[in-house]
N, C-alpha and C positions, 0 to 999 in steps of 0.2 A: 450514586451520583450519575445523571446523565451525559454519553457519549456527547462531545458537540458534534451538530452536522458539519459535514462536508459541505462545502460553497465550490462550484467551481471557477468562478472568479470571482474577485475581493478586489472591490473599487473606491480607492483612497482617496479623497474630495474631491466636491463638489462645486466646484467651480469650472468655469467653458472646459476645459476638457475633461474632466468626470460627469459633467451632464450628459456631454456629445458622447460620451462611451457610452453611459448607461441607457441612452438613447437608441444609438447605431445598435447596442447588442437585442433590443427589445424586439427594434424594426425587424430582425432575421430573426425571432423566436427563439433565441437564447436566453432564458429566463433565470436559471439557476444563479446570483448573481449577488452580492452584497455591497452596497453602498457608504461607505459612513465618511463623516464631515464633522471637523472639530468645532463649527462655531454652531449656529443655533438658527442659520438661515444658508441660503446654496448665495453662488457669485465669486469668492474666490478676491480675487485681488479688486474686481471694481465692490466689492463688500467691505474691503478691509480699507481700500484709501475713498479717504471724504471729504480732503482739504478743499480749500475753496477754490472754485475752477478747475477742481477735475473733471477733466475729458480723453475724449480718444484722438490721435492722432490719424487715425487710419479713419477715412469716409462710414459712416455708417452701410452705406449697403454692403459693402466686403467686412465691417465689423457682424457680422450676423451668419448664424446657421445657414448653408445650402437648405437644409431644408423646413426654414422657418423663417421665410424672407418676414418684416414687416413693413407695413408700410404708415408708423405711424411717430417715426424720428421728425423731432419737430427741426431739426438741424440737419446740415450737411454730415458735419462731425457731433457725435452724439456726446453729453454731458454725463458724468457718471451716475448718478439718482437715475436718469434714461434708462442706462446698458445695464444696470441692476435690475431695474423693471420687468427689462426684455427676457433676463436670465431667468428669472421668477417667472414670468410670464409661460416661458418656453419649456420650464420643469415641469408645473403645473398643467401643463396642455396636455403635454404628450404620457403625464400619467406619472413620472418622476418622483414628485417626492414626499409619495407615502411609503415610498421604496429606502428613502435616505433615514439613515440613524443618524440624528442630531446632536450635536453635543458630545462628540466620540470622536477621539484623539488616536490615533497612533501611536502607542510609545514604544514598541519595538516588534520587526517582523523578522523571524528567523526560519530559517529553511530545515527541516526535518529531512534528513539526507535516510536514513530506517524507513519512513511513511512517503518519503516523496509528498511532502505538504508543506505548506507556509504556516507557523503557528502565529498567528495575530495577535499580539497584546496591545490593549486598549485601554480606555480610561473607562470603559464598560465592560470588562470581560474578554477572555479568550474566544479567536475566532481562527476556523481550519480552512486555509481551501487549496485547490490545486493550482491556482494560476492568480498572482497580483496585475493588477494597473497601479502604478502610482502615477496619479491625475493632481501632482499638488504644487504645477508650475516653477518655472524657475525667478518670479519676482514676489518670495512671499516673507523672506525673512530682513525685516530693515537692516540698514549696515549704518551703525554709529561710530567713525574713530576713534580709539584709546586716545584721546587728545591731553598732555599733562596737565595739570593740576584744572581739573575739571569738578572735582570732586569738594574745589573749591567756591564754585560757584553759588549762589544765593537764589538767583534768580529762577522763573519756569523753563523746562527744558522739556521740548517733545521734537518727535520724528512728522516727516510730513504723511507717512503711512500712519500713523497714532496720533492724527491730529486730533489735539485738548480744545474743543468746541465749547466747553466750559470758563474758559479761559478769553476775558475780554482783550484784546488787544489795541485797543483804541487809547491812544496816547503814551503809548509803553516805545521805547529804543528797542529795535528789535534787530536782531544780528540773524543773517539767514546765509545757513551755510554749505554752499552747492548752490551751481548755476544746471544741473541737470533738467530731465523733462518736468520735473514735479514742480523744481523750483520755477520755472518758467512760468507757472501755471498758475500758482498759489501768489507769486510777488506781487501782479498787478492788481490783484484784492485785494491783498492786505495793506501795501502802499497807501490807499488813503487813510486809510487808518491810523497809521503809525507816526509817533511823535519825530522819530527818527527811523530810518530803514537801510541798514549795512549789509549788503551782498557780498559777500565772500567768494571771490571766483577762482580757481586753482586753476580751470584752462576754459577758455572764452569759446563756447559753441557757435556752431552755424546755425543760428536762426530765422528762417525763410518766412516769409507770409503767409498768412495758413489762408484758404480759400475757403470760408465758412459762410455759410448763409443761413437764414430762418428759411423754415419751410414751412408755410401758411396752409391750412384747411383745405384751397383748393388745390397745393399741390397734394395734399396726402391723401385726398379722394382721385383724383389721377393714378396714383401710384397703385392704389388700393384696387379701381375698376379695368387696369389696364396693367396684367401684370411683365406685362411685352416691355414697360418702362422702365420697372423692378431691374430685371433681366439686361434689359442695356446699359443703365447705370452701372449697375454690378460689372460689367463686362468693360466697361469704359475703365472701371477706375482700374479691373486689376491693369488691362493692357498699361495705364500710366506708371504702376507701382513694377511689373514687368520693363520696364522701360528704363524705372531709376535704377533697377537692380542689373540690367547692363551696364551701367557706366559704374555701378560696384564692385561690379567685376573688370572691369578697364578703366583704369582710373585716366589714361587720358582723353576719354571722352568727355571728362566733368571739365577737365580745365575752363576750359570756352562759359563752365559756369558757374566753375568757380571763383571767374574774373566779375561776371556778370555778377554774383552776389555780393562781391567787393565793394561794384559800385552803386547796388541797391541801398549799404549802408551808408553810402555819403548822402544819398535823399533822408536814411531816416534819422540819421545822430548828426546834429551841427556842431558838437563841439569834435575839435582833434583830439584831445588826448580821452576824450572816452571811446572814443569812434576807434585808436589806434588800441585801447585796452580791449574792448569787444570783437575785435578784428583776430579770427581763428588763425592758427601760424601750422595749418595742417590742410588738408586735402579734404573737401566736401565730401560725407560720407563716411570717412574716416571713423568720426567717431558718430552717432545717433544723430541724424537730422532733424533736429526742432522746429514746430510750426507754432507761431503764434503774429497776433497782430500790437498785442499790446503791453508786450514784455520791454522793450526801448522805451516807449513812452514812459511807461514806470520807472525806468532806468532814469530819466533824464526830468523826473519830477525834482521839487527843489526839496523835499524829504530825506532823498535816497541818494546815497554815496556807494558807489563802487569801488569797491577794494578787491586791487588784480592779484590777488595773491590767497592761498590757503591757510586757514586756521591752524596754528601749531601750539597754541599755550591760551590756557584760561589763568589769569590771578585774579582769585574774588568775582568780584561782574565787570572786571578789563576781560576785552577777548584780543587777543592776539596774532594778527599775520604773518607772515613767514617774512615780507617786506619791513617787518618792524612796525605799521601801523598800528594804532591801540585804538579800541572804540569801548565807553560805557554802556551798559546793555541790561535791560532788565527780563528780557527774555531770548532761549536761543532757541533756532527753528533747523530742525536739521534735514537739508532736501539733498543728503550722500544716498539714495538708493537704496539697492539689494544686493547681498554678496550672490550673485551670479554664477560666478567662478565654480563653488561647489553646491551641487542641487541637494537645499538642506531637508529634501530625504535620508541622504546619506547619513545621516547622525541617528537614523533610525534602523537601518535596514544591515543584518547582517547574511552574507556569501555562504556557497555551500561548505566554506572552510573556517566559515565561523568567524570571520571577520569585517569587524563592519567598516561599512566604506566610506564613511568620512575618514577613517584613520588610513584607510589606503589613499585617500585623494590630499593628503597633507601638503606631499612635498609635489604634487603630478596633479593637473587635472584630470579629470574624467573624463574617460572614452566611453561611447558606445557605438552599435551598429546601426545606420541609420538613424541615429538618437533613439532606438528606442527596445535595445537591450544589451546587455552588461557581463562583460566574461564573469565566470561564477556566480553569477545571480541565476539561478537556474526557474522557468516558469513565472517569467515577473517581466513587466514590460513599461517603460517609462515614457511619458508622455512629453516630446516638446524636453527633449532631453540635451546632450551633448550636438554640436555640431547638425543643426537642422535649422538656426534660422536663415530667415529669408525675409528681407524687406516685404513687411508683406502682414495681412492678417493673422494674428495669433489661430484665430478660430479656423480659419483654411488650414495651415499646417497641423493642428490638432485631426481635423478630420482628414487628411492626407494621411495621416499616420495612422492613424485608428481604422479607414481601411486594411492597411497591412498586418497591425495588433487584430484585429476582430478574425481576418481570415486565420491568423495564426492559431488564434483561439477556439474556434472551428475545428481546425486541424487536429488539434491535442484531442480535444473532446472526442472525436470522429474515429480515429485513427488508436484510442487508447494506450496517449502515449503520456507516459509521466513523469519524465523528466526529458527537456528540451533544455539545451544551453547551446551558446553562440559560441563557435568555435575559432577557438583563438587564432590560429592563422587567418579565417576572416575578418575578424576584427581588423586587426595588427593591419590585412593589404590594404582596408578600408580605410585606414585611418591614415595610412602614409599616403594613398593617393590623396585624400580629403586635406593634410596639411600643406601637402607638396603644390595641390592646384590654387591653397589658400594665401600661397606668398606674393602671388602677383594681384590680389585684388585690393581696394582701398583700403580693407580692415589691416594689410599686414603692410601697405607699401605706400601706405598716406601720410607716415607723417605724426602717426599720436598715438597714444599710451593709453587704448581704450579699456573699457570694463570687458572686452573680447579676450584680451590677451593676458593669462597670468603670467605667477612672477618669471618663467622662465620665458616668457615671451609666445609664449604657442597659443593659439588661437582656439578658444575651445568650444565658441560658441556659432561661430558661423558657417552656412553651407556653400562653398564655393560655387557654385553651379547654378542655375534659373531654379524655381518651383519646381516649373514642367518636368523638370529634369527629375528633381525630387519624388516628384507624384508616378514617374515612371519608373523609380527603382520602389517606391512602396506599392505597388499594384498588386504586386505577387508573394506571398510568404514562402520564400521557398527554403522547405523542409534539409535542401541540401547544403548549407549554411548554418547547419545546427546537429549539434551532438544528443542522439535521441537515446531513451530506455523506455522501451512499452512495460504497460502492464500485462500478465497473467492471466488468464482468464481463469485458473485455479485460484486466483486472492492473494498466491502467495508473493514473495521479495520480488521487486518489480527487476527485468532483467534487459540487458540490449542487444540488439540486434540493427545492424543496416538499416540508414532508410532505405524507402522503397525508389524505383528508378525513376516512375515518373511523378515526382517530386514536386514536378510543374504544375502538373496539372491541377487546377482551382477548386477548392473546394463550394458544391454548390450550396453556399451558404447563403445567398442572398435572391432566391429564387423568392 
């Protein structure tokens, strides 16, 4: 029977942030490296949702690789078939993915504490290496509510991440449940369709106007021969997105606009009592700011009925709100999201104490450093993990991060060091300044009961502080923040010793 090889790092999907690893590690000649991706193509979340009117909320030029501008988004804000394109596009170019194992699952990575290795169990076989990325996002696994007697129902029932394309909707009573970004997204298409169209809203979002436009031929040959345009656009929008995420962190600077969007909704809803249902009872920001143009119009089509209140009871094809309204239904549409709360790697990944950490994150949400590594996960680094967002591009924070993972990475290799873990009093200071600085920003002091804060109320997702801020603590890996065990140069039991003092200094990996 053959030994399997050693990988020295093992790159868990393939989606924006396992491409941009498998990317960044190539660009610096790190080659030793495995890929693999449970679906049958790279993308990631713009691969798995395809409802109709998915898009991105964030401008196209800050939705794209630093280093793979394009210039051929026919929009402001890109459409998802688009950013799927791109993603393929951008594997394909830079050499990607004859590198990806397709069709290959994780079912469980556990840490060899004897070998100092990751043993990798697959839906293809065992894989060894010294060092994990899990690149597998925190919006990948739908969240459907145990809702009572559901099980009663007759009717079709899909998620908006699993949307049934198969599935006609054109004159069917349709019950859609969640006003989140999906739902926002998907209603105003489906709305004409529908014989009848019931909204389920459990808490009424801030909806802004989104500033979208087509971009016609002669802007994308501009873009294209002048890449000085590229670059200022880019540059525009973060400054603006920079901008909102000041007044995220001081919420009384929103005030003044959060009046102003008050009375933006009296231009768009003429009726009072829907205009007073749609009307947030929270702090702009607070919970995900929504951009669409024609989400109220659908609201205020003569189809569609808003129900301000959440689904609590199915009997038969009655569905039921918490107000007591009952609507018949012959299909339900469910736009609740992704459990967020715990990144469902966790239900795969076990500790160097053998335990896996969905069952540690039960009753607590999950810490890490930086978002992007984990007391007792020893050599495994998480992408876009606890406490790192940032209004703001996914794909920026992904390669902010993977700067600090890639030089980390570097390090181990370089330095012969085989077991790295975050040491718990860093963690622990990190995390109390990170909660402590997080009470005063809109997520903890606005007003609402977001998908930020689990049941104990603590905030597990957001980074109190600007990007800049962020991109300034990920610059440097520094080795003195972490509990090391070099190898042997004999082959023998790997043993430890101090880091070394100057710990700062960069490894030059990207020469």
């Amino acid at each position: 029977m053959n030994t399997p090889s050693v990988y020295d790092t093992f790159i868990v999907g393939a989606g924006i942030s396992g491409l941009a690893a498998a990317i960044k590690l190539k660009k610096t000649g790190y080659h030793n490296f495995k890929i693999i991706e449970k679906a049958d193509r790279v993308g990631g979340t713009w691969r798995e949702n395809t409802y109709p009117g998915c898009g991105c909320d964030v401008p196209s030029s800050l939705y794209s690789y630093s280093f793979a501008p394009s210039s051929r988004w026919s929009r402001l804000f890109a459409k998802q078939p688009e950013i799927l394109d791109y993603l393929e596009t951008v594997s394909d170019d830079f050499g990607i993915t004859p590198l990806i194992e397709f069709n290959c699952e994780l079912e469980q990575a556990v840490w060899d504490e004897d070998r100092h290795l990751w043993c990798l169990d697959t839906s293809s076989g065992q894989y060894l290496a010294r060092t994990v990325v899990f690149a597998t996002g925190p919006i990948t696994e739908p969240q459907t509510p145990p809702i009572p007697g559901l099980e009663t129902f007759t009717g079709n029932m899909f998620h908006s991440a699993r949307w049934d394309h198969d599935y006609d909707l054109t004159g069917k009573r349709i019950a859609v449940i969640g006003t989140g970004a999906s739902a926002i997204q998907f209603v105003p298409r489906i709305q004409p369709k529908a014989r009848e169209l019931h909204v389920f809203q459990r808490t009424a979002p801030w909806v802004l106007p989104k500033p979208d436009l087509p971009l016609g031929e002669a802007a994308k040959q501009a873009i294209e021969r002048f890449p000085a345009i590229q670059q200022g656009w880019r540059k525009a929008v973060a400054g603006s997105l920079n901008a909102i995420n000041f007044g995220l962190r001081n919420p009384q600077v929103l005030k003044p606009v959060n009046e102003a969007a008050k009375q933006l909704l009296r231009l768009q809803i003429s009726d009072p009592a829907l205009r007073r249902a749609v009307t947030p009872n929270f702090l702009l920001g607070c919970k995900r700011i929504l951009f669409a143009n024609d989400y109220y119009p659908a609201l205020q089509a003569g189809n569609t009925s808003l129900i301000p209140s959440g689904l609590v009871e199915v009997d038969g094809n009655t569905v039921i709100a918490a107000n007591g309204e009952r609507r018949e239904v012959d299909v339900i549409i469910w736009g609740t999201g992704f459990d967020v709360s715990h990144p469902p790697i966790g239900n795969r990944v076990f500790n160097d104490k053998g335990e896996r950490l969905a069952d540690l994150w039960k009753d607590s949400s999950p810490e890490a450093y930086l978002g992007a590594t984990i007391e007792n996960v020893p050599n495994a680094f998480l992408i876009l993990g606890p406490n790192v967002l940032v209004y703001d591009s996914f794909i920026r924070l992904a390669e902010a991060q993977l700067d600090y993972i890639i030089d980390g990475l570097w390090k181990i290799k370089r330095r012969s060091i085989s077991k790295l873990t975050i040491k718990r009093k860093v963690l622990k200071k990190h995390n109390r300044k990170v909660q402590k600085n997080l009470q005063t920003t809109v997520f903890n002091a606005g007003g609402c009961s977001s998908y930020y804060l689990d049941q104990n109320g603590r905030n597990f997702a957001a980074w109190p502080w600007s990007l800049k801020t962020l991109k300034r603590r990920l610059n440097v890996f520094e080795l003195k923040d972490y509990d090391l065990a070099y190898r042997q140069d004999t082959g023998t039991r790997p043993t430890k010793r101090p880091a070394k003092s100057n710990a700062r200094v960069r490894e030059e990996a990207f020469s």
